[in-house]
C-alpha positions, 0 to 999 in steps of 0.5 A, spaced: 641 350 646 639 344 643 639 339 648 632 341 649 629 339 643 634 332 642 630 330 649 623 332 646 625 328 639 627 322 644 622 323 649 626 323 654 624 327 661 631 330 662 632 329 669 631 320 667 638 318 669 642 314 664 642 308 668 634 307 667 636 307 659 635 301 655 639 299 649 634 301 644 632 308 649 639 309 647 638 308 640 632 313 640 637 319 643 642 318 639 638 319 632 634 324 636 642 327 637 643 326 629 636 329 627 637 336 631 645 336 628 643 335 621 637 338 622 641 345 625 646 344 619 642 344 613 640 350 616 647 354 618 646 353 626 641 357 630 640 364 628 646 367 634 651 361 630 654 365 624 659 361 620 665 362 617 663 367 612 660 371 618 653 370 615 648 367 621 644 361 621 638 361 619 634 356 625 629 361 627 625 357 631 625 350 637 620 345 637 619 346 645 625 349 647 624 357 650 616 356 649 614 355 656 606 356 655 606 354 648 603 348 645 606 342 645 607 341 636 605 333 638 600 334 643 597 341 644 600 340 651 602 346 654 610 347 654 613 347 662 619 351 665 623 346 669 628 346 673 633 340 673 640 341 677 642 348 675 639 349 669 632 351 666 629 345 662 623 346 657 618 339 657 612 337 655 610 333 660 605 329 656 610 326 651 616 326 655 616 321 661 
């Protein structure tokens, strides 16, 4: 679930092969990685994640992802579905290249 926003905050289109990465792309997805994580758990993992007490996370929303339609929180650019191998994707194709 969160891979969608770690590909926003990167910038990365997720179907870009990882052989087209430079050293200084690869920087940026592994401070987009640390971001989203520490961001999930500050706030105890998205609402479906419950911790050890059994009291769920309290991360109610997504930057794009699951808001196919909405706007882009950068750009305005409406949020596209997309299809990359088996799974769906969520991208705003102005920001994400």
């Amino acid at each position: 679930m969160y891979i969608q926003d770690i590909l926003f905050r990167a910038k990365f289109h997720p179907g870009r092969k990882i052989n087209t990465m430079s050293d200084v792309d690869k920087d940026l997805l592994y401070k987009a990685i640390c971001d989203e994580f520490q961001e999930a758990s500050d706030l105890g993992g998205i609402v479906q994640e419950r911790d050890l007490y059994n009291n769920p996370g309290r991360k109610y929303d997504f930057l794009v992802g699951y808001k196919e339609g909405k706007p882009c929180p950068v750009c305005g650019t409406e949020i596209s579905k997309i299809k990359v191998a088996n799974t769906a994707c969520y991208i705003c194709s102005s920001c994400q290249k």
